[in-house]
C-alpha positions as CSV (number, residue, x, y, z in Angstrom):
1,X,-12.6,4.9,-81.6
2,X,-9.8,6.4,-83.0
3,X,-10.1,8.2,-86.7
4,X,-8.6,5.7,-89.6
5,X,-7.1,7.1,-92.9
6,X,-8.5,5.7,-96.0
7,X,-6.7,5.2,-98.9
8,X,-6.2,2.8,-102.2
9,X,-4.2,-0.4,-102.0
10,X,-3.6,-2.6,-105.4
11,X,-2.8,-5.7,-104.6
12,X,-1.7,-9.0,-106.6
13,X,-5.1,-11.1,-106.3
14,X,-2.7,-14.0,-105.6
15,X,-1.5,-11.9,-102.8
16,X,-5.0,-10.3,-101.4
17,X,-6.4,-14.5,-101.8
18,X,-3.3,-15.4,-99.4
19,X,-4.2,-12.1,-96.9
20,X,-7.7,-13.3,-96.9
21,X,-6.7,-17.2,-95.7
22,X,-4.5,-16.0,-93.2
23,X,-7.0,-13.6,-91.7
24,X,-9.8,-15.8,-91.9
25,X,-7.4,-17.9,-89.4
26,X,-6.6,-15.1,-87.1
27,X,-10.6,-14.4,-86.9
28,X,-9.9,-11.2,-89.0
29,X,-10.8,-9.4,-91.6
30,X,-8.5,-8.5,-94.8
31,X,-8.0,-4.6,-93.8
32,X,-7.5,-5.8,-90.3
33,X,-5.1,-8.2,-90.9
34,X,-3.3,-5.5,-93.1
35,X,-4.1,-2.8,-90.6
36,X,-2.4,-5.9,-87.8
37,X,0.8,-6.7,-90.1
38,X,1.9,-3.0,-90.8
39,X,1.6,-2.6,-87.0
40,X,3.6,-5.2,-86.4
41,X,6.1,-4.4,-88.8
42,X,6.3,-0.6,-87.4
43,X,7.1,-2.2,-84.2
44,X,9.2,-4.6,-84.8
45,X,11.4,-1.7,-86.6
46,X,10.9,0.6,-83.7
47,X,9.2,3.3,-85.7
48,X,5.9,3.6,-84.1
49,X,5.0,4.8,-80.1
50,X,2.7,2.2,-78.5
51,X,-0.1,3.9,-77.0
52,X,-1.1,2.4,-73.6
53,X,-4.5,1.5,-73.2
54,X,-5.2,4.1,-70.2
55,X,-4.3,6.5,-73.4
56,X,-6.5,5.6,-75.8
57,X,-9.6,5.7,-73.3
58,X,-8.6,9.4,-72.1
59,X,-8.6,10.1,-75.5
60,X,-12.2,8.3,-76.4
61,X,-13.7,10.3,-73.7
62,X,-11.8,13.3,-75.1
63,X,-13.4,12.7,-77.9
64,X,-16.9,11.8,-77.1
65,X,-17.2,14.6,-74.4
66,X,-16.9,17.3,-77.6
């Protein structure tokens, strides 16, 4: 699985309360629907690289074989 940063985030409670309905309806958590909407976002402004999947696996056993 690939290493995750972990930082603060303050939020508006009326905000975090409206995160928390929507992922409940996407079957999410709150940090994974954040984690899913600044991904999004990245993409939709072309500012991230898409990893392919066949990536990600080479680098899992990269990682896993160290």
């Amino acid at each position: 699985m690939a290493k995750k940063k972990s930082f603060v985030l303050r939020i508006d409670p009326d905000v975090y309360d409206a995160l928390e309905k929507w992922a409940a309806q996407e079957f999410r958590s709150a940090n994974g629907q954040i984690e899913w909407i600044i991904a999004k976002a990245l993409r939709d402004a072309r500012r991230i690289v898409e990893k392919t999947i066949q990536e990600e696996t080479e680098e899992e056993s990269s990682d896993q074989s160290q």
